[in-house]
C-alpha positions as CSV (number, residue, x, y, z in Angstrom):
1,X,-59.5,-4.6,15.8
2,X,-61.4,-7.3,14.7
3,X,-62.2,-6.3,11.6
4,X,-58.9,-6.0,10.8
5,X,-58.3,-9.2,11.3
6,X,-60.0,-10.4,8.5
7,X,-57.2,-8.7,6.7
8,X,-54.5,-9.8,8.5
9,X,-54.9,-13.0,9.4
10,X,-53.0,-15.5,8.6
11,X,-51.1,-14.0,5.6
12,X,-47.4,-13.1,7.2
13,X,-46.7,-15.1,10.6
14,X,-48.2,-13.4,13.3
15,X,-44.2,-12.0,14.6
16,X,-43.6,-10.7,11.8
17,X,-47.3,-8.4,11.2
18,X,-46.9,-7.7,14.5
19,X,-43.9,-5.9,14.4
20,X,-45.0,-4.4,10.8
21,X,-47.8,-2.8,12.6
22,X,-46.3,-1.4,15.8
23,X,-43.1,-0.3,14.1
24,X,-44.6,1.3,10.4
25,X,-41.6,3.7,10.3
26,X,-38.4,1.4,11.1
27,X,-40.4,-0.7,8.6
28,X,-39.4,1.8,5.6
29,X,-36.5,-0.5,4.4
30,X,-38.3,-3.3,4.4
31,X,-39.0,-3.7,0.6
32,X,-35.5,-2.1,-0.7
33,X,-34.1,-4.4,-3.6
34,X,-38.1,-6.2,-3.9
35,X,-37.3,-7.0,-7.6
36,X,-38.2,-10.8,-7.7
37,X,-39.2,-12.2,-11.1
38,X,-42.9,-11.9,-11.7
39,X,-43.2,-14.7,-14.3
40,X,-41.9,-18.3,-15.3
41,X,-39.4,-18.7,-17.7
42,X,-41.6,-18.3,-20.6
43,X,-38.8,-19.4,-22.9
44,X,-39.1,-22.9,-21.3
45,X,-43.0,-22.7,-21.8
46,X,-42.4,-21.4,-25.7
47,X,-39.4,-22.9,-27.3
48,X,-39.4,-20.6,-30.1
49,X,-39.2,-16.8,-30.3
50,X,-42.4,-15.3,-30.5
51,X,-41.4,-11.6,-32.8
52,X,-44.1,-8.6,-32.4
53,X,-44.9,-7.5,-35.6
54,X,-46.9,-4.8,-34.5
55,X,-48.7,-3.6,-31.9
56,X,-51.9,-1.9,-33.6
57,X,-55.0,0.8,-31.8
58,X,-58.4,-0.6,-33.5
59,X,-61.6,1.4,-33.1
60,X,-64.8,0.0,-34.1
61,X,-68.1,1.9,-33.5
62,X,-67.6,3.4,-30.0
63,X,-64.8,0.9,-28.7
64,X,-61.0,0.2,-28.8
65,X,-59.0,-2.7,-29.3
66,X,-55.1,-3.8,-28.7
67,X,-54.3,-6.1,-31.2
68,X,-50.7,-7.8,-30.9
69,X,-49.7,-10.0,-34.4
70,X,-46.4,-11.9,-34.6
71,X,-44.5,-12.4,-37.2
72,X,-45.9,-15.9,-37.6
73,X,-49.3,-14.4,-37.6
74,X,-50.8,-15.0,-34.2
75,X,-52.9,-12.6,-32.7
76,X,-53.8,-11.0,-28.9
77,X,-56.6,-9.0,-28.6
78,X,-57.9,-7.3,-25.6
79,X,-60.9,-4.3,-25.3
80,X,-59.5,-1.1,-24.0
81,X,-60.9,1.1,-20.7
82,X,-62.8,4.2,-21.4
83,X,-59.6,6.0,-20.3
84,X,-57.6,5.3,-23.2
85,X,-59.4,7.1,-26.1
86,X,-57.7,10.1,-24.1
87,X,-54.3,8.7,-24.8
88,X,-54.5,7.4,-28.2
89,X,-51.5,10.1,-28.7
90,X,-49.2,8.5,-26.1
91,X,-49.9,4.8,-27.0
92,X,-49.2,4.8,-30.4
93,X,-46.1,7.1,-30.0
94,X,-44.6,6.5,-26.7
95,X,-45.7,2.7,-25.9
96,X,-46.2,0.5,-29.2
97,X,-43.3,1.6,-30.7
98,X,-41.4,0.1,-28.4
99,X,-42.7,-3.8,-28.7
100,X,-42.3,-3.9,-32.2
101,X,-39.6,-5.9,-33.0
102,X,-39.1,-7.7,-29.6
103,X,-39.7,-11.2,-28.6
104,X,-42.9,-11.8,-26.5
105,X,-41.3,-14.4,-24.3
106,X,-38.9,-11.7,-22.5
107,X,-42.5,-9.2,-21.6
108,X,-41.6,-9.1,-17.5
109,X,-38.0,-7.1,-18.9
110,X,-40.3,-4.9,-21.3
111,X,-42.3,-3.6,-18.7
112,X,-39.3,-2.8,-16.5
113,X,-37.3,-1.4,-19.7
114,X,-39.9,0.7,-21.1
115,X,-40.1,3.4,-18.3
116,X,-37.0,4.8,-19.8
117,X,-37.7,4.2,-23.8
118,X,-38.7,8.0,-25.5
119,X,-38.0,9.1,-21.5
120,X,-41.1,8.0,-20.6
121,X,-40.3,8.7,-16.9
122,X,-41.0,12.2,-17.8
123,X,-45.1,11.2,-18.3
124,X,-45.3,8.3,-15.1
125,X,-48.0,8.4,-13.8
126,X,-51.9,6.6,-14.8
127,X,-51.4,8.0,-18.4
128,X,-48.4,6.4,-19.3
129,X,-49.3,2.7,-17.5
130,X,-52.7,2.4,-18.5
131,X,-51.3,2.3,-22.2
132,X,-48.7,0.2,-21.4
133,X,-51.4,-2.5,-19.3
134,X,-53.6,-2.4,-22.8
135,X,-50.3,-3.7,-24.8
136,X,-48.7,-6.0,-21.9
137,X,-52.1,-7.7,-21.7
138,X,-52.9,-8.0,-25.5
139,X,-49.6,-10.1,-25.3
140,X,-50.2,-12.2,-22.6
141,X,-53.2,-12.9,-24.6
142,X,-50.9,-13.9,-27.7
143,X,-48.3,-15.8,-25.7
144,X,-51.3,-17.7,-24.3
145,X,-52.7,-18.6,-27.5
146,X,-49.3,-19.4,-28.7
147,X,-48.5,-21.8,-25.9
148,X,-52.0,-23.2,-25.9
149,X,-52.5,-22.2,-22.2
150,X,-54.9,-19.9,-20.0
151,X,-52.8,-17.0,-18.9
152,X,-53.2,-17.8,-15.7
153,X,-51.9,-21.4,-15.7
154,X,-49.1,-19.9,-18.5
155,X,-47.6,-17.7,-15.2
156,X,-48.7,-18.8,-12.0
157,X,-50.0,-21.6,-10.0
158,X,-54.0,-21.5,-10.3
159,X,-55.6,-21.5,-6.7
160,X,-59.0,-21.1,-7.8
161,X,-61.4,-21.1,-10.2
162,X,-64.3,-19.6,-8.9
163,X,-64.0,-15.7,-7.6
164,X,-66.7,-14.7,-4.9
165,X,-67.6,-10.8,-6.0
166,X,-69.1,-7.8,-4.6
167,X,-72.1,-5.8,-6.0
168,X,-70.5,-2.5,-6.8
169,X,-72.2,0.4,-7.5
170,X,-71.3,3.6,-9.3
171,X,-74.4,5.7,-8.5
172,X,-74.4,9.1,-6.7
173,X,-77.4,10.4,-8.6
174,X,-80.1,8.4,-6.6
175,X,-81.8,8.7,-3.4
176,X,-81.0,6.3,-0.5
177,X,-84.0,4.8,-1.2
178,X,-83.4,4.3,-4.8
179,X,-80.2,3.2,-4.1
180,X,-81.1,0.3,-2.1
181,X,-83.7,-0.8,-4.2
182,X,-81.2,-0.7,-7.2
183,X,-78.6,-2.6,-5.8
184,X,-81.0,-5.4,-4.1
185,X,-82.1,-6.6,-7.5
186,X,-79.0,-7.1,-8.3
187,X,-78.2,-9.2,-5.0
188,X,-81.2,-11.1,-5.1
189,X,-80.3,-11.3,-9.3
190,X,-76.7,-12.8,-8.7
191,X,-76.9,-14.3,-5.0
192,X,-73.8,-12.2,-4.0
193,X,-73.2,-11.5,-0.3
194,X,-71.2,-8.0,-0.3
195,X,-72.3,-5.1,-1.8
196,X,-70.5,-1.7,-2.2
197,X,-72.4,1.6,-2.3
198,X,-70.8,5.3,-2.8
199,X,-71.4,7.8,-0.2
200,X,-70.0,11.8,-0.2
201,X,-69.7,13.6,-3.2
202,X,-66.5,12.3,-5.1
203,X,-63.8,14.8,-4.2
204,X,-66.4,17.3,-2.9
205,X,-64.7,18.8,0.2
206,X,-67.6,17.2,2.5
207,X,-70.3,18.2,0.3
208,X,-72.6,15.5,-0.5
209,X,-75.4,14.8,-3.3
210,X,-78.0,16.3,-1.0
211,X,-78.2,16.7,2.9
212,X,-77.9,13.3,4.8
213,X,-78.2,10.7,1.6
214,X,-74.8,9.4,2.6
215,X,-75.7,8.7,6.3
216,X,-80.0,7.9,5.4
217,X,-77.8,4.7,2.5
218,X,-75.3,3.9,5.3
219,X,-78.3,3.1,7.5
220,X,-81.2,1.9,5.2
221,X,-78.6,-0.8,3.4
222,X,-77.7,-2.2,6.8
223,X,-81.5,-2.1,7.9
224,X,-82.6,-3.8,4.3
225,X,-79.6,-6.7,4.1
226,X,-79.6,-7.6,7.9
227,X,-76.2,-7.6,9.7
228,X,-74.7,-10.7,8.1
229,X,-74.7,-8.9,5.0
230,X,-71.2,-7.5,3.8
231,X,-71.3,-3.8,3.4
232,X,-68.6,-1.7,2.1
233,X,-69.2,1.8,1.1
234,X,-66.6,4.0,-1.2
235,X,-66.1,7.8,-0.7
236,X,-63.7,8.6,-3.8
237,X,-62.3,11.3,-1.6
238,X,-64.9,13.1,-0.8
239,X,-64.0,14.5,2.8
240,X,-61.1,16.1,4.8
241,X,-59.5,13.9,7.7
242,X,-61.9,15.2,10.2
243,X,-65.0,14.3,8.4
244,X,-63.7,10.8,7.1
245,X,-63.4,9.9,10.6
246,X,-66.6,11.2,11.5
247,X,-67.9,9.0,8.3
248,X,-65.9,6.5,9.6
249,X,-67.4,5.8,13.0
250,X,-70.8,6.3,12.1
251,X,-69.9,3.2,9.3
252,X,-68.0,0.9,12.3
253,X,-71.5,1.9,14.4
254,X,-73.1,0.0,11.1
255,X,-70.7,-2.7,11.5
256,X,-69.5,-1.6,7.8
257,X,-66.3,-4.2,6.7
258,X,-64.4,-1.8,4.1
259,X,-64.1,2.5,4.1
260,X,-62.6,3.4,0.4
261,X,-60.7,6.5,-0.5
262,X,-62.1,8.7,2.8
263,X,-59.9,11.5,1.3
264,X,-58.7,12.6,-1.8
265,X,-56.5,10.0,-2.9
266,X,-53.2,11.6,-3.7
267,X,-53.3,13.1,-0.3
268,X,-51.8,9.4,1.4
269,X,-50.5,11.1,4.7
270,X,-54.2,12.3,5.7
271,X,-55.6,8.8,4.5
272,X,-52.8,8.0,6.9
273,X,-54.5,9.9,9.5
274,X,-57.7,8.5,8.8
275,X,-56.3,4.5,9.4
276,X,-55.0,5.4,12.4
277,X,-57.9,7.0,14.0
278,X,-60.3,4.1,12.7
279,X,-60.8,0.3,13.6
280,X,-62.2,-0.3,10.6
281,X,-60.4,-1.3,7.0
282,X,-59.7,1.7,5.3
283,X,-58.8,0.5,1.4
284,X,-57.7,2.5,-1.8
285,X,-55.3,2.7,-4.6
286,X,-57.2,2.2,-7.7
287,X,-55.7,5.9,-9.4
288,X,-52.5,4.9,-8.4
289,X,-49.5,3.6,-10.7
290,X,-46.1,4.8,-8.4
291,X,-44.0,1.7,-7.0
292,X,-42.6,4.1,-4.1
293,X,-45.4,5.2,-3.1
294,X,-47.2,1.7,-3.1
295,X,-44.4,1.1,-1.3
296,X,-44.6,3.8,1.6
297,X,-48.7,3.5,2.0
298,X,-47.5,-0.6,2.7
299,X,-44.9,0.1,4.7
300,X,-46.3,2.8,7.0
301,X,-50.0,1.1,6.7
302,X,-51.9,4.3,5.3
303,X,-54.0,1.5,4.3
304,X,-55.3,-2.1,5.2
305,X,-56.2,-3.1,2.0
306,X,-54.6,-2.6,-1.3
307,X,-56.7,-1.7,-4.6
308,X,-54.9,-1.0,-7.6
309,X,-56.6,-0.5,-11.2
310,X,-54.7,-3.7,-12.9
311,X,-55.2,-0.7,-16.0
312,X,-54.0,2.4,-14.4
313,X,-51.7,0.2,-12.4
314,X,-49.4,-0.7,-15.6
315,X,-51.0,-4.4,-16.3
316,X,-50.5,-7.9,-15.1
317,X,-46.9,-8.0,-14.0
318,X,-46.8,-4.9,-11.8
319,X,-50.2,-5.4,-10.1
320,X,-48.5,-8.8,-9.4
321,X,-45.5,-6.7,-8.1
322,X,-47.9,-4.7,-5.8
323,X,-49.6,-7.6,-4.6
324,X,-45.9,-9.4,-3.6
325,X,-45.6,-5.9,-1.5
326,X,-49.0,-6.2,0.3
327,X,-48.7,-10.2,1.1
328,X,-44.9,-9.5,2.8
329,X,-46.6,-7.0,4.6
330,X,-49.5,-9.0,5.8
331,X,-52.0,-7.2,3.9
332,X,-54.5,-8.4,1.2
333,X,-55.2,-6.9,-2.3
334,X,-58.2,-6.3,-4.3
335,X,-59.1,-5.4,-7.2
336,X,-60.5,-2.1,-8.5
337,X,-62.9,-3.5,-11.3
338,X,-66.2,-2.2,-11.2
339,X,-67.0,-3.9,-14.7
340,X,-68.8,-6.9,-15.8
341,X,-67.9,-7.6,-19.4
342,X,-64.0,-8.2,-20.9
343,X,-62.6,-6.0,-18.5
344,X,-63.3,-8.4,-16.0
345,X,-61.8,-10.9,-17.3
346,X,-58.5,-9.1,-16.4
347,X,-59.2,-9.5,-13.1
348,X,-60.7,-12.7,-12.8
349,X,-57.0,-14.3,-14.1
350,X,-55.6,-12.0,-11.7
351,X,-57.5,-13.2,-8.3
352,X,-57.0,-16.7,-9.6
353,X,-53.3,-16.8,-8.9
354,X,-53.3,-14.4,-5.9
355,X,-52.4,-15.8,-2.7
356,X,-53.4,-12.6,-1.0
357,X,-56.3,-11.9,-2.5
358,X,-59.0,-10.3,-0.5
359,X,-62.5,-12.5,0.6
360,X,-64.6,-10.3,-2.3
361,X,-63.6,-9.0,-5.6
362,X,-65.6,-6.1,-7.6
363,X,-67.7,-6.5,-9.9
364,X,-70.0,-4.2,-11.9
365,X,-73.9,-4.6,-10.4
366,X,-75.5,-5.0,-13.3
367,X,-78.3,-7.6,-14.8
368,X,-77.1,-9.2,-17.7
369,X,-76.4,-7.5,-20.9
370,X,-76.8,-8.5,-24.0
371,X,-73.2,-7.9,-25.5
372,X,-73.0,-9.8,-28.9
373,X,-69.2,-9.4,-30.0
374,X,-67.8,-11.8,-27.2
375,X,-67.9,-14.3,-25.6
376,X,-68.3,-16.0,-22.6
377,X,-70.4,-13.4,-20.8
378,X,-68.7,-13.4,-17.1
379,X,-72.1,-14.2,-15.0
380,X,-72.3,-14.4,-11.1
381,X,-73.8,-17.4,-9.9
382,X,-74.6,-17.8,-6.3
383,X,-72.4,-14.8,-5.6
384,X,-69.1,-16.2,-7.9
385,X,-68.0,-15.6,-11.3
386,X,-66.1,-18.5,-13.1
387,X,-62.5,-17.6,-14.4
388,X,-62.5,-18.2,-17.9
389,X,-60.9,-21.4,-19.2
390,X,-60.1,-20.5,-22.7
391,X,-56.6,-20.4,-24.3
392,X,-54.9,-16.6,-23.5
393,X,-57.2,-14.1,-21.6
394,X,-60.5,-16.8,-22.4
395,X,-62.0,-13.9,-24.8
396,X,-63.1,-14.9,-28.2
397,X,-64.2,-11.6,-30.5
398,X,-66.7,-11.5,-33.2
399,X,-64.5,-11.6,-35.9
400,X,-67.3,-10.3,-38.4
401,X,-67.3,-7.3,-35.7
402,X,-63.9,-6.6,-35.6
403,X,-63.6,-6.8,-39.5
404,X,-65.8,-3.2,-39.1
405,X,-62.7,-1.8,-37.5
406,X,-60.1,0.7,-38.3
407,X,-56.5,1.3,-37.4
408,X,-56.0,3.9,-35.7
């Protein structure tokens, strides 16, 4: 169990995990009426109403933008996820709609209210939050200009500034050789200590990308970084519960930290399975947006680590919620964020208030880009990346760039 340890440890009071843990099923009420307030008073923060004017879809070129004006003419901006040129449909009908008009100060009651606006209940699910997370976190960003405050220190306590981050990989199509090779420049680039590599065949009913590449990486990268290097390797449901503990064992035999998504992810009950039958932290989440079920995989530990999309997840507030969930539980959260430009910066704010948060946070492996329509470029340094200090989310956008765009 030691591994799990580094999970547990010192996040509930040793009683009260312990009980968590040996009694997951008389456990199931343990969350019933969790509706604490996310945020501060942000009318205290802002003294005056801050009125959505619109809440406006900008393309330019190949990417999408959330721009939030006021009526008094300040402006949140954010960069979208590749998922939400899919949804243009559903955010401009469904979610925008329904900040227009509304002061920005009362946000935390808009994301509760707005399940039930147009009977959006009837779309839940990672469609229907990922457009609402794009328009909650363009306002943050305007609320944070307008109070003159990072949107971290504007609602929550900052705990720190620097975020230690994982190398993470998104490659299948390599050999184990490649893979390795691949990756280590990027350790060696950005100092990092934890790497994450993908094994199976994402959702491939225990077919992998070619005979034994999953076990040859699982045993090269712990041969290559040495055993104080922290390895966790991602399946994205690539097995059924017998496999995924086969998996499973041969990673604990590596002395592998983290197993992620051993089966498909909607299935919970087999990833259930999986937990049990494993010492090792088995983590996931990142596709999934439902409070109840957050709630059950908590409360009957289908998982040991917590990793919601703070996109698909529905934005800032609920990811917050989710977080609140794991920490009573005595459970850590991080971060699905496999990105290093704005996108990160979502999570970086994120991590920087979390008491919970987990000793690594993703982060694309990449060598520095050369992205020219924002700034500051989030860089790891000796294995950290420095949350951004500017006013709102800390982006600043070309303007010249965005002046190229069109309404959508």
């Amino acid at each position: 169990m030691e591994r799990r340890k580094f999970i547990y440890t010192g996040l509930a009071g040793s009683a009260a995990t312990a009980w968590l843990c040996s009694n997951p099923l008389r456990a199931a009420n343990f969350f019933e009426g969790f509706n604490e307030p996310v945020l501060p008073d942000l009318k205290k923060r802002i003294t005056t109403p801050v009125i959505i004017q619109s809440v406006e879809l900008v393309r330019v070129n190949k990417d999408y933008f959330v721009v939030t004006t006021s009526k008094d003419g300040a402006k949140g901006i954010i960069r979208t996820n590749g998922r939400q040129e899919n949804l243009l449909t559903m955010f401009k009908k469904q979610v925008a709609p329904f900040f227009t008009g509304k002061d920005a100060r009362e946000l935390e009651k808009m994301i509760e209210e707005i399940y039930l606006f147009r009977r959006n209940y009837k779309y839940a699910g990672m469609p229907l939050w990922n457009c609402v997370a794009h328009a909650e976190l363009s306002i943050l960003d305007l609320l944070g200009r307008v109070a003159g405050l990072p949107v971290n220190q504007m609602i929550g306590k900052v705990l720190r500034t620097d975020i230690p981050v994982y190398m993470s990989s998104t490659e299948r199509g390599t050999t184990a050789e490649e893979e390795v090779e691949w990756v280590g420049e990027r350790i060696r680039t950005t100092g990092s200590k934890a790497a994450k590599l993908k094994i199976g065949g994402r959702m491939s009913k225990n077919k992998d990308v070619y005979t034994g590449r999953s076990e040859d990486l699982i045993r090269l990268a712990r041969k290559t970084w040495g055993d104080d290097f922290v390895l966790y390797f991602d399946a994205n449901g690539s097995y059924d519960v017998p496999k995924a503990i086969e998996m499973g064992r041969l990673l604990e035999d590596h002395g592998v930290v983290l197993y992620e998504e051993p089966v498909p992810w909607e299935d919970f009950h087999s990833t259930k399975l999986v937990n049990d039958a494993l010492e090792m932290i088995v983590a996931g989440g990142e596709q999934d947006s439902s409070m109840p079920k957050w709630k059950w995989m908590i409360n009957n530990r289908a998982l040991d680590l917590v990793q919601p999309d703070i996109l698909y997840n529905g934005g800032m507030i609920r990811t917050i919620q989710v977080a609140r969930m794991a920490q009573k539980a005595g459970m850590q959260i991080t971060l699905h964020s496999p990105k290093n430009d704005t996108l990160a910066f979502y999570m970086l704010h994120f991590a920087s208030i979390t008491e919970n948060i987990g000793p690594f946070q993703e982060f694309r492996a990449e060598l520095p880009g050369d992205e020219s329509y924002f700034s500051p470029k989030p860089r790891v340094k000796d294995g950290v990346v420095e949350v951004p200090q500017g006013v709102g989310l800390g982006m600043e956008f070309d303007p010249d760039y965005l002046k190229k765009g069109k309404v959508i």
